[in-house]
N, C-alpha and C positions, 0 to 999 in steps of 0.2 A: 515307449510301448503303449498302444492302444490297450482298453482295458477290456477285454468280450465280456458278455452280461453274463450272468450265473443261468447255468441251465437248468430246467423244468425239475420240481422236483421227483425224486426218489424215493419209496419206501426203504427203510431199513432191510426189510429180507429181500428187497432187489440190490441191495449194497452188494447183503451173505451171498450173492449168486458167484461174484465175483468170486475165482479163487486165485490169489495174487502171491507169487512167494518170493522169497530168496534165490537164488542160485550164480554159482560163478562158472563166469564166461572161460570155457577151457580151451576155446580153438576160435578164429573167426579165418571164415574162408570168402572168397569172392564167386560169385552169384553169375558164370560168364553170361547170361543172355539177359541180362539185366544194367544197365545203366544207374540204378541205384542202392539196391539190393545186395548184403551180405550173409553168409548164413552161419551162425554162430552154433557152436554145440555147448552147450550148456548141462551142467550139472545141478542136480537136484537131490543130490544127497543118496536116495534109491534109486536115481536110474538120470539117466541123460536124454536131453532132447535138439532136435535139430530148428531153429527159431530162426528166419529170414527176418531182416528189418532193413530199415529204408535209411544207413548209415554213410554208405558209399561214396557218397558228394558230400556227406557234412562234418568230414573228419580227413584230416588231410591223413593221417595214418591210423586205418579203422583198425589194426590188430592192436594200440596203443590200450584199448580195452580186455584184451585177454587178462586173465585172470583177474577180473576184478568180478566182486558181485556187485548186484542188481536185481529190480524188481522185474517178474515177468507176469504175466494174465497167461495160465497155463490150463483154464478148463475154454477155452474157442474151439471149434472148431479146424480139426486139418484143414490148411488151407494149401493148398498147388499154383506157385509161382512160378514164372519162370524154367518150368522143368523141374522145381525142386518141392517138397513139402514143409512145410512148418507150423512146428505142433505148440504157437501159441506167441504172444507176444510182448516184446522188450516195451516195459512202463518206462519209456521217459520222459522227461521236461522238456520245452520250450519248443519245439514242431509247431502245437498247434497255433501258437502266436509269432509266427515267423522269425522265431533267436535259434541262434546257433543249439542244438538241442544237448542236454546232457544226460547221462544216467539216473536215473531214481536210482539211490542204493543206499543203504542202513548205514549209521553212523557210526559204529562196531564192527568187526565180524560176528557174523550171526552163522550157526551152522543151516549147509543147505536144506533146502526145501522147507525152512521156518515160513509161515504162514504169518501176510499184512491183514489188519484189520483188529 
């Protein structure tokens, strides 16, 4: 693996911005006008959200994740893909350094919507 440089810093209350929690993955559906994209429903303890990610090609069977939790960045911005909406995004490893990627997720069960940081 190449190693990328650390990036620029950050203040602490630009960390707090972030609101990054728990939730498990209850459903993953296929995204049809999409070539990479699935859209998982996801649980957060109060309420459920529908979260698109870019799993599709790097998981020979993307439902293999239901029911597991995982970190998600749940204060972005709706965003409109492909036809669908997604109200925030799956925290995983190794995308941005081209490895097969995998979940962030707690090393317990942790109840949903516990809050990282």
């Amino acid at each position: 693996m190449e190693y990328a440089p650390i990036k620029e810093l950050i203040s602490f209350s630009d960390f707090e911005k972030l609101d990054i929690r728990v939730g498990t993955i209850a459903a993953v559906s296929d995204v049809k006008k999409s070539n990479k994209l699935m859209k998982l429903t996801v649980d957060f303890g109060d309420h459920e959200r529908s979260i698109l990610a870019g799993i599709k090609q790097e998981r020979e069977n993307p439902s293999e994740i239901e029911g597991k939790q995982a970190l998600f960045v749940i204060n972005l911005p709706e965003q409109k893909m492909a036809g669908e909406i997604s109200q925030g995004m799956l925290f995983d490893i190794g995308y941005a350094d081209k490895l097969t990627p995998c979940l962030a997720m707690p090393e317990t069960p942790m109840p949903n919507g516990s809050r990282a940081g």
